[in-house]
ROVEXLO-57016 format. One line per field, with one value per residue (C-alpha): y, x negated, z negated; chain. Coordinates in steps of 0.1 Angstrom, whole numbers, plus 2048, in hexadecimal, padded with zeros to 3 digits. Layout:
// residues N
y = Y|...
x = X|...
z = Z|...
kette = A|...
END
This chain:
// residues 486
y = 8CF|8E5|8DA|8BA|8B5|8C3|8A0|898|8B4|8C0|8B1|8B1|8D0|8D9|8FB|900|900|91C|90C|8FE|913|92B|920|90F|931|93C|930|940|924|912|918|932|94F|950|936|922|93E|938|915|90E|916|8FC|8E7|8E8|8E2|8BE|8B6|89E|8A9|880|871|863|87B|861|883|88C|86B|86E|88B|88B|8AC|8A4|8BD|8CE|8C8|8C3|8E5|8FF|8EC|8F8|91D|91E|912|92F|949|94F|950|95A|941|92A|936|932|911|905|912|902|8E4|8F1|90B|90B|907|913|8FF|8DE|8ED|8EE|8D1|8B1|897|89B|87B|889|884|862|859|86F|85F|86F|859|839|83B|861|874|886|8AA|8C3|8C5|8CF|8EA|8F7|8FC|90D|927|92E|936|94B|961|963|970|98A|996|997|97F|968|980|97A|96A|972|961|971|970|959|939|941|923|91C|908|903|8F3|8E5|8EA|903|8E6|8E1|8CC|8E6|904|8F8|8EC|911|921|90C|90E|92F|937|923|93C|92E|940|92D|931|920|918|90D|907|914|939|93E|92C|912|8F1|8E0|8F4|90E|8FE|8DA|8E8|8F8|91C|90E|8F9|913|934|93F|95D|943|939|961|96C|94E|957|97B|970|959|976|98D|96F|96F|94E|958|949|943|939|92B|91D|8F6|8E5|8CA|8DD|902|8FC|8DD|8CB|8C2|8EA|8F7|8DB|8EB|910|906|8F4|8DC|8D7|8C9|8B9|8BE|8C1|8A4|88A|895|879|86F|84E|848|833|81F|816|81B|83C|852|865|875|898|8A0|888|897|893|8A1|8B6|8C7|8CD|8E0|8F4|907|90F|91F|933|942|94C|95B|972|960|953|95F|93F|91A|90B|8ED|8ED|8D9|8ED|8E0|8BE|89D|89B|878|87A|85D|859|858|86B|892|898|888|89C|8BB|8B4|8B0|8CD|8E1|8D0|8DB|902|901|8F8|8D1|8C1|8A4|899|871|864|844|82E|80A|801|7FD|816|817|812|82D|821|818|7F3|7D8|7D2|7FA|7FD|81F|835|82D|840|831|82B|83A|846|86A|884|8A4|8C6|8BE|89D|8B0|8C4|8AA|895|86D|854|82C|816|7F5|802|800|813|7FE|819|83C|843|860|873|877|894|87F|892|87B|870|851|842|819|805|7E6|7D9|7CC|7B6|7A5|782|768|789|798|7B3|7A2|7B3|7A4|797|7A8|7C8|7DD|7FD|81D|846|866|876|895|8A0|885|88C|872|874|852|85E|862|84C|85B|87B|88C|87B|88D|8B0|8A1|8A5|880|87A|89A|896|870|864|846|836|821|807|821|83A|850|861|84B|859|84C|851|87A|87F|880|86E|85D|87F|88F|8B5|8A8|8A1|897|89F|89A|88B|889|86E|861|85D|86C|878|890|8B6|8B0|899|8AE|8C9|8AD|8A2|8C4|8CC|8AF|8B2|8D4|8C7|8AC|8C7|8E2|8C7|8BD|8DF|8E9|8CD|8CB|8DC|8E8|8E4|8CE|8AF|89A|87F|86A|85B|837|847|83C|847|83D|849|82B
x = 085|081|05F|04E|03E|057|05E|040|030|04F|062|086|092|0B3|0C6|0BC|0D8|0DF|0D2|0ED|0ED|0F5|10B|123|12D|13A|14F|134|129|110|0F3|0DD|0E6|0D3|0BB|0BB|0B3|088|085|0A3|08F|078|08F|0A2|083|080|09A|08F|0A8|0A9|0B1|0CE|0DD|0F0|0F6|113|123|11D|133|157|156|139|121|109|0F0|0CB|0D6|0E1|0C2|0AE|0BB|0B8|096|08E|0A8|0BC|0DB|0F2|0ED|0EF|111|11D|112|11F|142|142|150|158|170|16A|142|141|156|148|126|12F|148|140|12C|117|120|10B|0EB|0ED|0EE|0D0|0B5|09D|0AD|0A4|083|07F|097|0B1|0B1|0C6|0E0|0FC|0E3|0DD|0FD|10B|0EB|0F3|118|112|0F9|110|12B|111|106|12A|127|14A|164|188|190|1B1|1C2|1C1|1E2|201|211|235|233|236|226|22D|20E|219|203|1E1|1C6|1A6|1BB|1D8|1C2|1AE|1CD|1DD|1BC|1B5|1DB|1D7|1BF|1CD|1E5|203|215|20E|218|212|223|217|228|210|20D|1F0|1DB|1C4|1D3|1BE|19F|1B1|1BE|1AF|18B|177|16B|149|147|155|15E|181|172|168|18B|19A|183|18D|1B1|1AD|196|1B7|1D4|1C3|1C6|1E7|1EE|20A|20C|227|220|23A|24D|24F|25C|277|282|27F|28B|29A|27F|298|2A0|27B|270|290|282|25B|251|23C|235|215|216|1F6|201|1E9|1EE|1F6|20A|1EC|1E8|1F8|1EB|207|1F9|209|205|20A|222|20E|205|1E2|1E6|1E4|1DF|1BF|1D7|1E6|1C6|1AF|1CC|1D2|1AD|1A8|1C8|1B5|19A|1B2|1C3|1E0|1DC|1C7|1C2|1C9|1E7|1D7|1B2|193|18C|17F|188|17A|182|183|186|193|186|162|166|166|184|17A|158|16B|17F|15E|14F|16F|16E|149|155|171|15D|165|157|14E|154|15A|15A|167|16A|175|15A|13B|119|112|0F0|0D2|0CA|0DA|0EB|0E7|105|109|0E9|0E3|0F0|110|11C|114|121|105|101|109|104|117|110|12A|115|0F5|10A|110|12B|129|131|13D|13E|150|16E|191|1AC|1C4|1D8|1D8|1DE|1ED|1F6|214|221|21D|1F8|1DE|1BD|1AD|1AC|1A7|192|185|166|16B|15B|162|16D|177|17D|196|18F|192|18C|170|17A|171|167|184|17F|18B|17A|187|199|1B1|1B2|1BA|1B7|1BD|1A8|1B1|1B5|1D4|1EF|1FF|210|229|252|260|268|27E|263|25F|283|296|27E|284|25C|24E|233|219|211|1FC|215|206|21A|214|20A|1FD|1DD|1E4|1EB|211|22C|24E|25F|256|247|23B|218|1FF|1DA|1C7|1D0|1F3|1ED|1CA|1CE|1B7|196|17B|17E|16B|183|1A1|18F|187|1AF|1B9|1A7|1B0|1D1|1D6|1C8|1E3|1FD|1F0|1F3|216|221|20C|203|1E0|1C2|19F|19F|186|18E|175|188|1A8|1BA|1A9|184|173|14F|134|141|159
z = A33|A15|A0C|A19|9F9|9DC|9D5|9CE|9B6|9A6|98B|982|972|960|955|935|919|8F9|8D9|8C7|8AF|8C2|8D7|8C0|8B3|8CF|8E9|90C|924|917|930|92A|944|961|955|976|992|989|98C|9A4|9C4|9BD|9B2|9D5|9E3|9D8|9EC|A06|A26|A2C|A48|A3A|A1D|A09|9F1|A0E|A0C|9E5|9E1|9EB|9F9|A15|A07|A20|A02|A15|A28|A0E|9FA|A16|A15|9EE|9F1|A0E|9F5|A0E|9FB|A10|A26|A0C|9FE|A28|A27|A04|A0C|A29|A1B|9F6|9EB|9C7|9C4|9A0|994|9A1|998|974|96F|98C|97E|99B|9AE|9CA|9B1|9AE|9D1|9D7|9E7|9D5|9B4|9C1|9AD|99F|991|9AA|9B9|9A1|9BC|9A2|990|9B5|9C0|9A1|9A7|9CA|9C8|9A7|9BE|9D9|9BD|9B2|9D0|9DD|9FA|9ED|9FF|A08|A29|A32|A53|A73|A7C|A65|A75|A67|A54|A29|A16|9ED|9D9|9B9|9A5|9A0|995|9AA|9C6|9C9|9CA|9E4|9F8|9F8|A01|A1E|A29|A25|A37|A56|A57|A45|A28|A02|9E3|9C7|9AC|986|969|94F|945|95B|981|97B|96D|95B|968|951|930|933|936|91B|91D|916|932|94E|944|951|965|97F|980|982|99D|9B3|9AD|9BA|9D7|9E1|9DE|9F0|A0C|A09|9F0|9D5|9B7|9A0|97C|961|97A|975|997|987|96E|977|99C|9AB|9BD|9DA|9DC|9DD|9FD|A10|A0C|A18|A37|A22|9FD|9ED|9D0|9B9|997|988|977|956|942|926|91A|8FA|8DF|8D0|8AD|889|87D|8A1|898|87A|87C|88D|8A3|8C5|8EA|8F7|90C|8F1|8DB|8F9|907|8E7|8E1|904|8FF|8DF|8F8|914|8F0|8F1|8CB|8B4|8A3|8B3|8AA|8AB|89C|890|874|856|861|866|88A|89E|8C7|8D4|8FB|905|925|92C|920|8FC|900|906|8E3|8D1|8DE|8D3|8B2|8AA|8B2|89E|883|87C|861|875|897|89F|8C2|8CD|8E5|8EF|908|8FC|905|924|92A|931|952|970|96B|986|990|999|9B2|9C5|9D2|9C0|9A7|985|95C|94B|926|92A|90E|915|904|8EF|8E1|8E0|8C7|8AB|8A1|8A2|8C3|8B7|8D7|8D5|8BF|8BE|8AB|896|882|878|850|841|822|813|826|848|852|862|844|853|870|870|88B|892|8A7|8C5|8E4|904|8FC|919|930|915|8FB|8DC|8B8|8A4|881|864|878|868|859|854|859|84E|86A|868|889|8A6|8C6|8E1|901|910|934|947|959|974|97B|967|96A|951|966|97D|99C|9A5|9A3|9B6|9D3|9D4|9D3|9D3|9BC|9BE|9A5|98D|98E|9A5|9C3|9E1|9FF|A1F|A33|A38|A12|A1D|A06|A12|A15|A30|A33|A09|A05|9E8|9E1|9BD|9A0|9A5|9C3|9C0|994|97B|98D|990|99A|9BD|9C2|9BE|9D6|9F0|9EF|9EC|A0E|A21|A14|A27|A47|A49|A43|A58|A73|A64|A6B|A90|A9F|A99|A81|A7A|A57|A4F|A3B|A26|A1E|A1F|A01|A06|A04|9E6|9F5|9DE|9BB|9B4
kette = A|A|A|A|A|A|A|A|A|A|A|A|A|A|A|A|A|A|A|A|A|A|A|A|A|A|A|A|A|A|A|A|A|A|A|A|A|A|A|A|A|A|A|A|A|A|A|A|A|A|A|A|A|A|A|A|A|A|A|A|A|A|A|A|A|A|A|A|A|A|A|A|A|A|A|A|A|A|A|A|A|A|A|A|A|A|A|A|A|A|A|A|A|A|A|A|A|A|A|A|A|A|A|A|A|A|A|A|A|A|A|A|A|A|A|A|A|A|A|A|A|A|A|A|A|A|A|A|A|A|A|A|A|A|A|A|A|A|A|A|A|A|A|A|A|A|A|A|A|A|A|A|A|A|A|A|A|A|A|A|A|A|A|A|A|A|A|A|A|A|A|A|A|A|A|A|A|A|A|A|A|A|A|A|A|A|A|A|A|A|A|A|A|A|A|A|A|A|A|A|A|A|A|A|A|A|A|A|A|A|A|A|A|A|A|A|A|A|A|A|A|A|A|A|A|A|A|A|A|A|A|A|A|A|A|A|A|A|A|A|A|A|A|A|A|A|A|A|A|A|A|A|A|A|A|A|A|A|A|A|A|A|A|A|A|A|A|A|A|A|A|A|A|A|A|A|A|A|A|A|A|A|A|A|A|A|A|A|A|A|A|A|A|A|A|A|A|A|A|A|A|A|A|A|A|A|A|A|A|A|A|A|A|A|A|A|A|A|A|A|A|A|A|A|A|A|A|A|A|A|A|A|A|A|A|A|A|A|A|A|A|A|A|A|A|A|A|A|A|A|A|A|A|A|A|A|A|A|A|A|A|A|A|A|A|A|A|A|A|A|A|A|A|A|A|A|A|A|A|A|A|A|A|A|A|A|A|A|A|A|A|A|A|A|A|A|A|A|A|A|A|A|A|A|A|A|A|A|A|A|A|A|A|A|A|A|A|A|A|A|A|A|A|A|A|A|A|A|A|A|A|A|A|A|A|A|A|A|A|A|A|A|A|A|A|A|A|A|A|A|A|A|A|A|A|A|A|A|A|A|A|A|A|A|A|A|A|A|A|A|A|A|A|A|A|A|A|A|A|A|A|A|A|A|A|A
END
């Protein structure tokens, strides 16, 4: 144990953020460089190395969190990085984009506020980085066997670097201009710089994974004809298809996807535009979505320089403390403000959008909603609610419903679905075709990035033993898990 009495005579403390003014002008993470490394020691030290850490059964992955709290509270950061890579390939990204489902199960939550597992992990692999402990770990010897990942998100990368590293030959292949799925263009540079992305990427080809972008499985190369050149495929291309809103008035201009607003402004950061082709600027903006994704819009919107920034969404708030019905240590709907909310704009709860209202050369003005509750276990709009805001930017962050048909994928390799529109696979991530396996998004639906890391893991696993017999990969999960962050 850390320290037997951190709990008890030292508060929670948080990274400290840029002022907004500040930070709105630029496009830099938002917390203030290297403002953790002072308090984080003690802040590791309140963890209480209990008897029973519900924080591993908390977070998907199986964090080693009371031991690499331990080392960070002693500094030894090497040993800290060994242990936090133990069962995480990608520790800063989690450590700047999970919602920390390992917080809420912490024991220490029950009647204090939880350790800063998520602000302790982020500091100990951006030390190892620094000091230059995170080095390639290239096979021993090769199996003989392939392996094409389909796509580079959180799930596939972690898939090809464990493969990888068993020996086997991987490549992946993405269909965007650069790695990183939606870690790359769905993600704002203000949340994770891509530098934690590019160093990741070189750390894996000096492995021995290949990658191959613009190459869109489906459409670029027959699905059928790419499983007969590898030994096994995984599929981990996401579940990209958004939700649509089918109201009067969606086909008016500045309506968009979520999906096709971000993209374009993190392509203005890589150099690829100068300007977005898509862009908030001196607009009334309205985000439609109360999730990330939504918060990502609005923080977007605020550095473009919108006029105003609406959020809404359909539910209403969620409350400020943990509900009843959602008891520790599971993982619950709280009221959440985001750097983006701490920025400005306006959040409406309880709202539904009726129609979208344009000028005369077809551009988005107003948007019209309507109040609503839950009436006899329905949604129902409340009478006389209806009004209208100015809104000349859309953007629709509704979720997402299953992974993309339109390419050709689903179809040439002849998979099933289940009833969400997911790929189906069975209790080793493996779908009806055999040697073809799933992991992230693409099987398990719309989730969270340590999610996609945990599939993408235990998704190499079952195809290392697929393809020898048996393995050592570790794997933290199976596709019917739901641990504690349902």
């Amino acid at each position: 144990m850390a320290d037997p009495k951190g709990f008890l005579t030292t508060g929670r403390e948080v990274a400290r953020s840029r002022p907004v003014a500040e930070r709105v002008r630029d496009w830099n993470e938002v917390a203030v460089p290297g403002a953790l490394l002072p308090i984080i020691g003690k802040q590791a030290g309140r963890c209480m190395d209990c008897g029973i850490p519900f924080c591993h059964n908390g977070c998907p992955l199986g964090n080693l969190i009371p031991e690499w709290n331990d080392y960070a509270y002693r500094e030894d950061w090497r040993a800290a990085s060994e242990r936090l890579h133990a069962t995480n390939n990608f520790p800063e990204f989690t450590g700047r984009l999970c919602p920390a489902p390992c917080e809420s199960a912490c024991v220490l939550g029950i009647n204090q506020q939880p350790v800063t597992i998520k602000n302790v992990e982020v500091t100990i692999v951006d030390k190892a980085w620094a000091a230059g402990d995170v080095t390639p770990q290239p096979p021993e010897r090769l199996s003989g066997r392939t392996v094409a990942v389909i796509g580079s998100g959180p799930a596939g990368l972690a898939a090809a670097q464990q493969l990888t590293r068993a020996g086997h030959t991987v490549a992946v292949y993405e269909r965007a201009d650069r790695i990183g799925g939606l870690l790359r263009y769905g993600i704002p540079e203000f949340k994770m710089e891509k530098r934690h992305i590019n160093r990741r990427i070189e750390q894996m080809r000096a492995e021995g994974t290949k990658f191959r972008t613009e190459v869109e499985i489906g459409r670029d190369i027959d699905a059928a004809k790419l499983r007969g050149r590898y030994d096994a495929v995984v599929i981990a291309a996401g579940a990209t298809t958004s939700r649509d809103l089918p109201v009067p008035g969606r086909e008016l201009k500045g309506v968009h996807f979520a999906m096709e607003y971000l993209p374009v402004a993190n392509k203005v950061q890589e150099g690829d535009y100068v300007a977005p082709t898509i862009t908030a600027e001196g607009k009334h903006v309205v985000v439609i979505g109360g999730g990330d994704t939504g918060a990502d819009c609005v923080g977007t919107a605020h550095r473009q320089g919108a006029l105003s920034v609406t959020q809404l969404e359909i539910m209403p708030r969620p409350s400020d403390a943990r509900p009843a019905g959602q008891p520790w240590p599971t993982f619950p709907l709280l009221y959440k403000v985001t750097s983006a909310h701490e920025e400005g704009g306006e959040r409406v709860y309880s709202v539904s959008t009726t129609r979208f209202e344009g000028d005369e050369d077809g551009n988005v003005q107003w948007l019209h909603l309507a109040e609503v509750e839950f009436a006899g276990g329905k949604l129902e709009q409340k009478p006389g609610t209806e009004r209208r805001i100015p809104a000349q930017l859309v953007t629709l962050a509704m979720g997402f419903t299953g992974t993309d048909r339109a390419n050709g994928l689903v179809e040439q390799l002849g998979l099933e679905l289940d009833e969400r529109g997911n790929v189906a696979r069975d209790a080793d991530f493996a779908t009806n075709v055999p040697g073809v396996f799933v992991a992230g998004d693409a099987g398990r639906g719309q989730s969270l990035i340590v999610w996609a890391i945990a599939e993408g893991r235990s998704a190499a696993r079952a195809v290392d033993r697929h393809l020898t017999g048996s393995s050592t990969l570790p794997a933290p999960i199976r596709p019917t898990d739901r641990a504690l962050t349902v």
